[in-house]
C-alpha positions as CSV (number, residue, x, y, z in Angstrom):
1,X,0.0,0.0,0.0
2,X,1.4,3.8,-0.7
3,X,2.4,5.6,2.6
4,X,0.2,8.3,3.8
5,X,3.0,11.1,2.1
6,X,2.3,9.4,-1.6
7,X,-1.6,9.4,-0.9
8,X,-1.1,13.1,0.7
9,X,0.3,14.0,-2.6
10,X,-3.3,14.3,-4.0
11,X,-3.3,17.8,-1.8
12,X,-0.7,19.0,-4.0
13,X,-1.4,17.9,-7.4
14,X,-1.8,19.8,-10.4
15,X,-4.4,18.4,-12.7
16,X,-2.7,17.5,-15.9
17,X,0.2,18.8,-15.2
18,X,2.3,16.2,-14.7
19,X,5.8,18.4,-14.5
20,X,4.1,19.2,-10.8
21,X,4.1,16.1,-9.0
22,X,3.2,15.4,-5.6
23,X,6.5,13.8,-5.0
24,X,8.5,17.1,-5.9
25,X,6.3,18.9,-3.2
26,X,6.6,16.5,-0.2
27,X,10.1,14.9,-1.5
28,X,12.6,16.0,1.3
29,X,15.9,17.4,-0.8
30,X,18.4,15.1,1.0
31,X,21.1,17.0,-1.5
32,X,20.1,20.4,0.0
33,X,20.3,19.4,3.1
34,X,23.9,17.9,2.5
35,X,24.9,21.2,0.7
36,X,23.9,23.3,3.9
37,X,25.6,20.8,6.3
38,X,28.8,21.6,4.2
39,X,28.3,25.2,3.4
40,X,26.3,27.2,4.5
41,X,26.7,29.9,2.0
42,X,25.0,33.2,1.2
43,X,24.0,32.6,-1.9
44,X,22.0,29.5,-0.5
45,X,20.2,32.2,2.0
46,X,20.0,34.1,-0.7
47,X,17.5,31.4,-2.7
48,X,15.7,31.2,0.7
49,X,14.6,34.9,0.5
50,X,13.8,35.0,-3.0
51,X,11.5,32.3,-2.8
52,X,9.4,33.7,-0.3
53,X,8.2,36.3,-2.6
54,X,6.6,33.4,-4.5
55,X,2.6,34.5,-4.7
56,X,0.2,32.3,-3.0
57,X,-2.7,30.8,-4.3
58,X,-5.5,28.7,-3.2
59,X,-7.0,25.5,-4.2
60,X,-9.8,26.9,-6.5
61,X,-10.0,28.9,-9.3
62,X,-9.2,31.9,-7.5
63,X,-6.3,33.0,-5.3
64,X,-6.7,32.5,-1.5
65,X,-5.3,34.7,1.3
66,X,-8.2,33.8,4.2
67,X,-5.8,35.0,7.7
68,X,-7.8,33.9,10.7
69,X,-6.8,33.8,14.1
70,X,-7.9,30.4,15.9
71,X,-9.8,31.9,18.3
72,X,-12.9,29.5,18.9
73,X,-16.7,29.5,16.6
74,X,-17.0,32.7,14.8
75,X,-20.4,33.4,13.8
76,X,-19.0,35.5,11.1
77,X,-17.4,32.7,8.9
78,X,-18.8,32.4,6.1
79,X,-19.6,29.1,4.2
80,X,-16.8,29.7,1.5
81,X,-14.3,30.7,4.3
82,X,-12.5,27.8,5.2
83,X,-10.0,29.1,7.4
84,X,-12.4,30.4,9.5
85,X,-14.5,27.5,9.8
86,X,-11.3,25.4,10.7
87,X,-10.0,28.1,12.8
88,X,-13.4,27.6,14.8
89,X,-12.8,24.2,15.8
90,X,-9.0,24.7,17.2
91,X,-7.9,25.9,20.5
92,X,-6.9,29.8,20.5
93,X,-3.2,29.4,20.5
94,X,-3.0,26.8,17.4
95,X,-2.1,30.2,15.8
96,X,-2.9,32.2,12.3
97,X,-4.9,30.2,10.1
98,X,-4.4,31.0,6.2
99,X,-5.5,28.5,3.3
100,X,-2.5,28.5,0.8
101,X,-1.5,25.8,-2.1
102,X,1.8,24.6,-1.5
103,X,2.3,24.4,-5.3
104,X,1.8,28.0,-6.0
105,X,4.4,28.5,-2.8
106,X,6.8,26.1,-3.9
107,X,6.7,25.2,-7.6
108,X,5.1,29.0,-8.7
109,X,2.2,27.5,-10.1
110,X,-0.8,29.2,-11.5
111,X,-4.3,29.1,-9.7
112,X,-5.5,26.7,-12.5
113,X,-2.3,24.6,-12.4
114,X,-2.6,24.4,-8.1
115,X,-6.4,23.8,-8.1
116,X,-7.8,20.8,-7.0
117,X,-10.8,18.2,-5.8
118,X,-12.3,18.6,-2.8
119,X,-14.5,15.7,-1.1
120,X,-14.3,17.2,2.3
121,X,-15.7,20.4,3.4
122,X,-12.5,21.8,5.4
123,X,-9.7,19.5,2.6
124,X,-7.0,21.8,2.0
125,X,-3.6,23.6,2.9
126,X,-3.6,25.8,5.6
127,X,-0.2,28.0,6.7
128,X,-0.2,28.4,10.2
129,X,2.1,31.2,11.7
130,X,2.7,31.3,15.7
131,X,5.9,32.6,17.1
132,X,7.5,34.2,14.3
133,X,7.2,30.5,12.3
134,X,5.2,28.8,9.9
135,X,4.0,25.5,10.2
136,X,1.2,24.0,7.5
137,X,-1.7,21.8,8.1
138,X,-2.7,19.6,4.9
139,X,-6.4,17.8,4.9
140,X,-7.5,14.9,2.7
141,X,-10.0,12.9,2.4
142,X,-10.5,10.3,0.3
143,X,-13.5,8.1,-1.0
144,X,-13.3,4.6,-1.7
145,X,-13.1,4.6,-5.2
146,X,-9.8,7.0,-5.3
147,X,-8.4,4.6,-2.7
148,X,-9.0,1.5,-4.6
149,X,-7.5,3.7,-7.8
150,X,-4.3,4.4,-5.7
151,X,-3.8,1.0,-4.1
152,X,-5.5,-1.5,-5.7
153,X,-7.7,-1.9,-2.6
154,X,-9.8,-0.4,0.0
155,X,-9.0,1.2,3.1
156,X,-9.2,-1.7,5.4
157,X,-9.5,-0.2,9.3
158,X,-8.0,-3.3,10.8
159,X,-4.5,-3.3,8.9
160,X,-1.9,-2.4,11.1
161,X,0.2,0.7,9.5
162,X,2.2,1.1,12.9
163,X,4.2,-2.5,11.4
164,X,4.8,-0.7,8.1
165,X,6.0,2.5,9.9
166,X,8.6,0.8,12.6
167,X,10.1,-0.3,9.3
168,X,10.7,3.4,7.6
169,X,13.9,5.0,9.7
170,X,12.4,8.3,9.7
171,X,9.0,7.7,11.2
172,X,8.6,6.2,14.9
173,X,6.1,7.1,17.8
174,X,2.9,5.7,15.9
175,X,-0.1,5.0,18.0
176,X,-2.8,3.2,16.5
177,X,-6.4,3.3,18.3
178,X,-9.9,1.5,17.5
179,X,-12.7,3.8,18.2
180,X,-15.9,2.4,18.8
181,X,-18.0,3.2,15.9
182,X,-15.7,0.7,13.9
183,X,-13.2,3.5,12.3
184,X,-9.2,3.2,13.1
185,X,-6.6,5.9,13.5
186,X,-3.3,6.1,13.7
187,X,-0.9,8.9,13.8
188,X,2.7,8.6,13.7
189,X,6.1,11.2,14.2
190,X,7.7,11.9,10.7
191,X,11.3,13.1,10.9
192,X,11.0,13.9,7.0
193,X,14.4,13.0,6.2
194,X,13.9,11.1,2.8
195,X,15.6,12.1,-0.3
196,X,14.2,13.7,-3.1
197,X,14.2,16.1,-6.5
198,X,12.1,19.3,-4.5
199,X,13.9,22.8,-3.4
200,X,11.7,22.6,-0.4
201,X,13.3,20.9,3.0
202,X,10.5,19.9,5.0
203,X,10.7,20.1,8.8
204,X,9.3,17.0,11.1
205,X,5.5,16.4,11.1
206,X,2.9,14.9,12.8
207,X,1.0,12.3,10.4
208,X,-2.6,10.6,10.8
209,X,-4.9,8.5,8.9
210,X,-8.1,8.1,9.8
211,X,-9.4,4.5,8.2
212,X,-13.4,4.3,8.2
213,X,-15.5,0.9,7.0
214,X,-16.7,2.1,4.2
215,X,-13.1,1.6,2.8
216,X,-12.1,5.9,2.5
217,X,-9.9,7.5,4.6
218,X,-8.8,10.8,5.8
219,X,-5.2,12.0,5.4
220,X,-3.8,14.7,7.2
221,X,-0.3,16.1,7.9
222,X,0.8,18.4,10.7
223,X,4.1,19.8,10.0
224,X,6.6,22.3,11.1
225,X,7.1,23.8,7.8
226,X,9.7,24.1,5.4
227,X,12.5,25.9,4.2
228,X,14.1,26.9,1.0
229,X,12.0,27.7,-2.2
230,X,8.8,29.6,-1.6
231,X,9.3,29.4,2.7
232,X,7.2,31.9,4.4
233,X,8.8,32.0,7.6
234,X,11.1,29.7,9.7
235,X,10.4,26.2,10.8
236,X,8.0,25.6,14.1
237,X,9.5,24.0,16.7
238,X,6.6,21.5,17.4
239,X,4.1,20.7,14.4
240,X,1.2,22.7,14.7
241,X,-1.6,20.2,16.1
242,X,-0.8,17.7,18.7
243,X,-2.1,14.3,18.9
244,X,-5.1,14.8,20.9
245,X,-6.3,17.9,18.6
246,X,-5.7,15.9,15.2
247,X,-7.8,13.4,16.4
248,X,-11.1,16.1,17.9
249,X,-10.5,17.8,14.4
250,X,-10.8,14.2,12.6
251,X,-13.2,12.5,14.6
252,X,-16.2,15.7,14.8
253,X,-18.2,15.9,12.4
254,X,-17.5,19.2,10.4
255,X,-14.9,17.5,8.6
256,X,-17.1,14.5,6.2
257,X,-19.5,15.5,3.5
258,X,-23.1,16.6,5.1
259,X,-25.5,12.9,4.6
């Protein structure tokens, strides 16, 4: 089965545009990192601060630059506003929420080339700045029929995914948990420390998949950010959601389809 970062992907994807791949976004640039760890030059800073004048762009046909502080329900937000609507169900000090496609931040693309399906009401990229860094929160869920398309197979909520991560080096802490309405998740701690072909290094994150019966699943990544092409601000120290807040924003009910 692909790991949750290939499945992810489909956050990220530009539809037919196959020179902006999912694995160029999310692939950490082991060669990067090496060139920093042996010089850490100023014309590499210098790449870091030009990319961060990369515009932004959100998911849909039209740029997105939604800023919301999380500061509990907002009777304000409206129903196209979904960084307010997430913002609403985080704790106050998660930090400034704003919807962002990590395409147009890292690969420059265009809002057409960046935009993508959404199954979910709250799937998407969200930046989220607290303490001078930037962290991102990625949500995606996923039917049955795009699982069986990516894997050959449906989700299946009593496979074990914590065996398949003790085997990757760079992901260890996984907890998996039954809850009682037949549904599985399991979240793990991703050091991100892969090689890859992307300009973007990406920090640690927090990972989860949420397996349901009905053979779909919901992805999500909580990550400390990234650095190099298109960065908007240094790495978070701690990814941006916890454990206990991944799983209240993945078990409630604002995040499926309505029926």
């Amino acid at each position: 089965m692909n790991d949750v970062r290939e499945l992810l992907g489909r956050a990220v994807e530009g539809a037919g545009k196959p020179e902006f791949s999912a694995g160029a976004v999310y692939a950490k640039a082991a060669r990067i990192r090496r060139r920093r760890r042996a010089a850490a030059s100023a014309a590499v800073l210098a790449v870091v601060a030009a990319g961060a004048m990369l515009p932004r762009a959100g998911g849909d046909e039209d740029p997105v630059h939604t800023s919301v502080a999380s500061a509990g329900p907002s009777p304000s937000a409206s129903a196209d506003d979904r960084a307010g609507r997430l913002a609403a169900l985080l704790p106050p000090d998660v930090g400034e929420i704003e919807e962002v496609s990590l395409l147009a931040l890292i690969k420059g693309a265009t809002p057409e080339q960046a935009r993508t399906a959404r199954l979910g009401p709250l799937d998407g990229q969200y930046a989220i700045r607290k303490d001078g860094g930037v962290g991102y929160l990625v949500l995606t869920l996923e039917d049955r029929e795009t699982v069986e398309q990516k894997t050959g197979r449906p989700a299946d909520p009593d496979e074990d995914l914590c065996v398949r991560v003790g085997q990757e080096p760079s992901r260890t802490d996984c907890e998996r948990e039954e809850l009682p309405d037949g549904r599985t998740l399991t979240t793990w701690r991703d050091t991100m420390d892969v090689g890859g072909d992307d300009s973007a290094d990406w920090g640690p994150e927090l990972a989860a998949r949420l397996t349901q019966p009905d053979g779909s699943q919901f992805l999500v990544r909580s990550s400390t950010g990234f650095e190099g092409s298109g960065t908007q601000g240094p790495l978070l120290s701690e990814p941006p959601l916890t454990r206990q807040q991944l799983k209240k924003l993945l078990t409630g009910p604002e995040v499926l389809p309505k029926g």
